[in-house]
N, C-alpha and C positions, 0 to 999 in steps of 0.2 A: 535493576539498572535505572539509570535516571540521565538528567540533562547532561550532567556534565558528562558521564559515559558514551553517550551517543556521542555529543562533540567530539571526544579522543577516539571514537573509531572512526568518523567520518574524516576528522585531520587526518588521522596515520592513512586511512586508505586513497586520500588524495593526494599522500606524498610517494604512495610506492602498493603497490598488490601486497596482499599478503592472504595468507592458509584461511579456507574455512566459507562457509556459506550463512550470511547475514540476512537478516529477514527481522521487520518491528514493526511492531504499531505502536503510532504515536496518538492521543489523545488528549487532544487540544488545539489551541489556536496554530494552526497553518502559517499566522506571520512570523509568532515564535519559531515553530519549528524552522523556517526558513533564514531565521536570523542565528540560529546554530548552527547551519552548514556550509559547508566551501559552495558556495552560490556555482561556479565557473563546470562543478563537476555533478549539478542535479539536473534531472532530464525530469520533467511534470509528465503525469498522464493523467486525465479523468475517467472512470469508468461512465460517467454520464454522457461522456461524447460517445461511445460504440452502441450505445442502448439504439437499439432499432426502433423505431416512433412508431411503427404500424403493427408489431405484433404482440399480442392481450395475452397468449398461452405461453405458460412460468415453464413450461418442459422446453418448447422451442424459442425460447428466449434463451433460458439459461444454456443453451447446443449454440447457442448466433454468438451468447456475448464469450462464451469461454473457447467458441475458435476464431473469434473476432480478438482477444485477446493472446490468445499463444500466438496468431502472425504477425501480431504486435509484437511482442517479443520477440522473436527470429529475426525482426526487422532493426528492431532496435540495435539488437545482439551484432547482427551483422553488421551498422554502421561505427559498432563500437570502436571509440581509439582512445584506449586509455582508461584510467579509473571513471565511474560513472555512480552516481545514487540516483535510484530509478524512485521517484516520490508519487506517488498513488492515491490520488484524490478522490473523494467519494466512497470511501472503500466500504463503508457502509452499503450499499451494492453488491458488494461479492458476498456478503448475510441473507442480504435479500432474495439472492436467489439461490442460495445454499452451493457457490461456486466453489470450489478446490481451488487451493493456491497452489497446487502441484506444477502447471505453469511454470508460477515465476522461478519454481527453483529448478525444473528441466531445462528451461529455455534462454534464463537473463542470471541465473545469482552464479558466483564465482567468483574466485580470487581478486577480482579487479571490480566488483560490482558489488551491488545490496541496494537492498527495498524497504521501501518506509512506505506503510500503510496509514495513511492518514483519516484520522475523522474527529469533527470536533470534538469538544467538550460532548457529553449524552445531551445535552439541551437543545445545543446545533444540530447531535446527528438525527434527533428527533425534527429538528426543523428539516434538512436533507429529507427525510424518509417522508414529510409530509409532503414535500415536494413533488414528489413520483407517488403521488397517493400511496404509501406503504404503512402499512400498519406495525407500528413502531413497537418494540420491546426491549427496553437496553438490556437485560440478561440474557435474553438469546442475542444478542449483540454480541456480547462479552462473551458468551459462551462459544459462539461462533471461532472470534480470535483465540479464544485459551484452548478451543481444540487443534488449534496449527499451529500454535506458538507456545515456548514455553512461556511461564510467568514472568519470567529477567528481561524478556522479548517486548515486555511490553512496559511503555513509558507513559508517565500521567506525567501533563505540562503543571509545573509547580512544585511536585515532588524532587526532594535535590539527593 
């Protein structure tokens, strides 16, 4: 899959619902990605805003931010009206702490909706990870995504 395919499922799905559960990583610049999507029907979230500041242990972290994220979802889910692309910032984060994206397809993906996993280019998401001191590996990076997503799932910005 590439640019121009994401656009034609993001157009079609803000013109009417339609079959099927859509889930992607994007990899690249966030301004591009944002200049391919119907602006009026994407809802931003950062995983960097649920990160709880005070706790150091990776077990009860990753328990805070994956039920700090499902009620995020159910929230979302419930204000829903109408087609929606739930855009997911930082998602370098859900690597991080070896999250399941199980979530966002029990709780948000459906006929009316879809997720776009965003993180930069590898250069940025290395910049990201140093950010939250994380010890950076873009193969477990990539590997992370290619275990929940097929390969079509995933977009390199530039690739047409």
């Amino acid at each position: 899959m590439n640019q121009k395919d994401l656009k034609s499922i993001a157009d079609k799905l803000k013109d009417r619902p339609f079959p099927g559960k859509r889930v992607f990583l994007w990899i690249g610049s966030i301004d591009r990605l944002r200049n391919i999507l119907p602006s009026d029907i994407v809802k931003t979230i950062r995983i960097s805003d649920i990160l709880p500041l005070l706790e150091s242990d990776d077990k009860k972290l990753q328990r805070m931010i994956k039920r700090s994220i499902d009620s995020m979802l159910q929230q979302i889910r419930y204000e829903l009206k109408g087609q929606q692309i739930l855009l997911v910032e930082d998602a370098v984060l859900l690597a991080r702490y070896s999250l399941e994206i199980a979530g966002f397809f029990d709780w948000y993906v459906g006929d009316r909706t879809m997720v776009i996993f965003s993180i930069p280019d590898l250069d940025g998401a290395e910049k990201v990870a140093n950010e939250y001191n994380i010890k950076f590996n873009k193969n477990a990076l990539l590997d992370y995504f290619k275990s929940h997503l097929d390969s079509e799932n995933i977009i390199w910005e530039g690739v047409e």
